[in-house]
BAFI-3210 file (N, C-alpha, C; in Angstrom, 3 decimals, decimal comma, padded with zeros to 6 digits):
// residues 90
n [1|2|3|4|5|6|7|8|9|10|11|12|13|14|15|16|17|18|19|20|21|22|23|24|25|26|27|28|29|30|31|32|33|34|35|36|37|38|39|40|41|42|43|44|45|46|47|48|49|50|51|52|53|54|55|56|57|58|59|60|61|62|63|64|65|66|67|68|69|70|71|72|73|74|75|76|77|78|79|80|81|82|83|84|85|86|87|88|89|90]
n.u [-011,053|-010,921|-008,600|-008,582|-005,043|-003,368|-000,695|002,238|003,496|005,739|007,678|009,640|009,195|009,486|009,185|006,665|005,133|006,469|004,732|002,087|002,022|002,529|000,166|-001,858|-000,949|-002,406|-005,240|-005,210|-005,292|-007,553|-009,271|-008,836|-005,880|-002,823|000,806|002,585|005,411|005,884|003,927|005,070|007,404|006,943|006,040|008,122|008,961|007,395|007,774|010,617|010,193|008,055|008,932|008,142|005,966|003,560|003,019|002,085|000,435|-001,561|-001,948|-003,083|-005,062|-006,251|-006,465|-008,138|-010,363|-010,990|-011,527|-012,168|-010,914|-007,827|-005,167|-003,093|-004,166|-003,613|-000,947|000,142|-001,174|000,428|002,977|002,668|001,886|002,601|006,026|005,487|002,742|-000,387|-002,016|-004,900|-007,743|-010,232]
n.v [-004,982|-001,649|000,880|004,077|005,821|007,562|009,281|010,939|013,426|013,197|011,375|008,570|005,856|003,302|004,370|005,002|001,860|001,051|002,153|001,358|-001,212|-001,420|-000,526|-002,510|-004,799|-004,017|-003,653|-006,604|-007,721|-006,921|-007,996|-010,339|-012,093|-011,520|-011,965|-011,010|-010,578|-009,240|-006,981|-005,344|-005,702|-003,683|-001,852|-000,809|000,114|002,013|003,778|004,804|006,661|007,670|009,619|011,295|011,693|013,606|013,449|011,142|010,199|011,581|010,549|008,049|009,244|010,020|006,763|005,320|007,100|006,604|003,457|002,824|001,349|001,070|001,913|002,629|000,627|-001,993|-002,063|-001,549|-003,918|-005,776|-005,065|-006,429|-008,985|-012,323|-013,867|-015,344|-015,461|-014,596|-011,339|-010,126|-008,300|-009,323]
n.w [-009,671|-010,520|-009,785|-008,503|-008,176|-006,648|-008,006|-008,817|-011,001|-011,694|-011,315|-011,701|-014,282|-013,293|-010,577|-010,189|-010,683|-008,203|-007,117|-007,199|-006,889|-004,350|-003,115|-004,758|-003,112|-001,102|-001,792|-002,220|000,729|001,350|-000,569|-000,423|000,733|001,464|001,877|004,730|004,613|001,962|001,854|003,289|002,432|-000,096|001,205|002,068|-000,317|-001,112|000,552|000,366|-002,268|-001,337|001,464|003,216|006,194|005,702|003,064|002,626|004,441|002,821|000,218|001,389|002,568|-000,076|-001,887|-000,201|-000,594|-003,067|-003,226|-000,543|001,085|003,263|003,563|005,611|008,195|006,510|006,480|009,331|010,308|008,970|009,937|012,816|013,008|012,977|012,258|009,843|008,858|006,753|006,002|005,911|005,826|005,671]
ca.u [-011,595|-009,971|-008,963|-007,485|-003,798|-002,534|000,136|002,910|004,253|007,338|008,233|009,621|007,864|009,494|008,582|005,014|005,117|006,315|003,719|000,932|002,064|002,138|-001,415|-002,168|-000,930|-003,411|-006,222|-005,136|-005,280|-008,949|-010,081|-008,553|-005,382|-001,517|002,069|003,127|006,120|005,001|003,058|006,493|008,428|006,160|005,659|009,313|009,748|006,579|008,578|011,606|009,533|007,341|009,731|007,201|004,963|002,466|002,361|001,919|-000,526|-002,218|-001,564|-003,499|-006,276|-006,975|-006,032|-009,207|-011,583|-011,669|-011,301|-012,938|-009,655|-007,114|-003,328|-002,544|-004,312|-002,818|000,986|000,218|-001,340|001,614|004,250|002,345|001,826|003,862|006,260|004,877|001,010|-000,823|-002,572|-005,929|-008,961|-011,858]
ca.v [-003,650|-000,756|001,892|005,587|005,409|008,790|009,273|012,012|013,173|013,537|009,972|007,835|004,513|002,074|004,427|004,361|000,516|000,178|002,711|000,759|-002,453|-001,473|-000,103|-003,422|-005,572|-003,475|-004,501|-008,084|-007,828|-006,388|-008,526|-011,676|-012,363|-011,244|-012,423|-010,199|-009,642|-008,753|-005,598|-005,249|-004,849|-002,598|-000,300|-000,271|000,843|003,320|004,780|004,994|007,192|009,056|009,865|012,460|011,284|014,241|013,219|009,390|010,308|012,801|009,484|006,928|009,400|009,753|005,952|005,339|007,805|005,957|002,505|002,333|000,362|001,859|001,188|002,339|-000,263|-003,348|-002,137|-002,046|-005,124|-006,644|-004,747|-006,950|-010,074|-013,422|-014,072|-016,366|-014,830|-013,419|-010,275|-010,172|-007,419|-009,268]
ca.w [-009,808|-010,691|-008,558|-008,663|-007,918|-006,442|-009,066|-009,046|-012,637|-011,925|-010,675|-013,116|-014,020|-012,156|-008,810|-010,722|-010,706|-007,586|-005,969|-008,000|-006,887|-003,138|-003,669|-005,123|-002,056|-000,056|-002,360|-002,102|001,543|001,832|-001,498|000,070|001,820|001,061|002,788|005,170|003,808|000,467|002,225|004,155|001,329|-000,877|001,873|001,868|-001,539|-001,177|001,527|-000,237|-002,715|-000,563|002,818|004,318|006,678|005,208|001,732|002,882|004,699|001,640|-000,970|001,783|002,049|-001,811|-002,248|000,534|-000,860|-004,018|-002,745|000,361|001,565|004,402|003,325|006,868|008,547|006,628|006,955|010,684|010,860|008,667|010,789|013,945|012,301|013,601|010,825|008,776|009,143|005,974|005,934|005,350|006,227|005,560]
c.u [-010,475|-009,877|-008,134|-006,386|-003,604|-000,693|001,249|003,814|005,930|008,089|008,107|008,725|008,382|009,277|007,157|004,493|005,514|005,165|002,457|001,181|002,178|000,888|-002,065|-001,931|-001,905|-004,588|-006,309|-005,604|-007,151|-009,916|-009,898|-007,447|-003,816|-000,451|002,178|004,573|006,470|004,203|004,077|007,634|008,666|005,897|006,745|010,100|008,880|007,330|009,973|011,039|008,997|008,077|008,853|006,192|003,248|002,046|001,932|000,487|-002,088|-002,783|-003,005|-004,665|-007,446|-007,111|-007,855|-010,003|-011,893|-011,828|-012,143|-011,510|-008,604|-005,922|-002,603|-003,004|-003,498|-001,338|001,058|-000,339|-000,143|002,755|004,020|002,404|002,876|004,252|006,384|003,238|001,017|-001,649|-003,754|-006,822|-010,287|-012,706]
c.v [-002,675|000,309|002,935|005,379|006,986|008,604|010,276|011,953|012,860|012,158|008,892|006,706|003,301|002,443|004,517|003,088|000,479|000,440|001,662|-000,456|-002,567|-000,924|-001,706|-004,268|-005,258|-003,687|-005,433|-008,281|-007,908|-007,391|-010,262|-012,005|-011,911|-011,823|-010,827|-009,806|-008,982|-007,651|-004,976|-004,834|-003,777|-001,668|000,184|000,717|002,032|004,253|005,317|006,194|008,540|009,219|010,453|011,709|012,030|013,909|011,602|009,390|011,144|011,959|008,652|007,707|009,564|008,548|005,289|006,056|007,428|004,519|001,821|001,455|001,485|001,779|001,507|000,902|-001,594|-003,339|-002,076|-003,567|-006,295|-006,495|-005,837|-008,123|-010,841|-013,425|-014,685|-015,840|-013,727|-012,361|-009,975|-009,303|-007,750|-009,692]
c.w [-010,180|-009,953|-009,168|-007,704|-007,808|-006,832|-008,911|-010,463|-012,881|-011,335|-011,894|-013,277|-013,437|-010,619|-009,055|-010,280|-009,422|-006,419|-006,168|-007,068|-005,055|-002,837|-004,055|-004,230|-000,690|-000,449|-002,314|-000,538|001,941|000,754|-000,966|001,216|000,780|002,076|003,211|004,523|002,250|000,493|003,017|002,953|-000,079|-000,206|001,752|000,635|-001,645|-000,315|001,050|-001,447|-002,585|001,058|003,818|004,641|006,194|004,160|001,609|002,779|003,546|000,523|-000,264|001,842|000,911|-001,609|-001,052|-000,189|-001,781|-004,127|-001,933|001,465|002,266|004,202|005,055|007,926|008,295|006,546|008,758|010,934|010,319|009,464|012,110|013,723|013,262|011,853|009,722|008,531|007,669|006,310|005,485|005,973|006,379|007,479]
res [x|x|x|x|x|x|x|x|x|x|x|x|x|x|x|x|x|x|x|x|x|x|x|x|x|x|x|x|x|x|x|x|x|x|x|x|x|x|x|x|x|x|x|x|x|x|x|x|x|x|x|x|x|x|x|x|x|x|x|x|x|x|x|x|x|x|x|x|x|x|x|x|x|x|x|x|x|x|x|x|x|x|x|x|x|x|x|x|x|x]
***
């Protein structure tokens, strides 16, 4: 499916790509199943990105409203995880 990607212009395109692509491990999660650390190390670079807990939070509620999908949920359930355990929502 395709989804709306809360975008900022001013972020070049490899922090584009890597927002997209931690956006996309959160779809994998809810569409099937992902490695924990593969949602562990895309949150890492979203965070590296977006620092503020407000605009995280601002990103995960767009990123939900067109989705239907929670990005907070599966970085907590990956942060909990044993470490070998994928990530999955369904």
């Amino acid at each position: 499916m395709n989804y709306h990607y809360p975008i900022d212009p001013d972020w070049s395109t490899e922090q584009v790509m890597d927002i997209v692509q931690f956006f996309n491990t959160v779809e994998e999660a809810y569409e099937g199943e992902v490695e924990k650390e593969k949602v562990l190390e895309y949150y890492k670079k979203f965070k590296n990105i977006v620092p503020a807990k407000d605009e995280e939070k601002t990103m995960f509620k767009e990123f939900e409203k067109h989705s239907g999908y929670i990005p907070y949920k599966v970085v907590k359930k990956a942060q909990e995880a044993e470490q070998s355990e994928n990530v999955t929502m369904k």
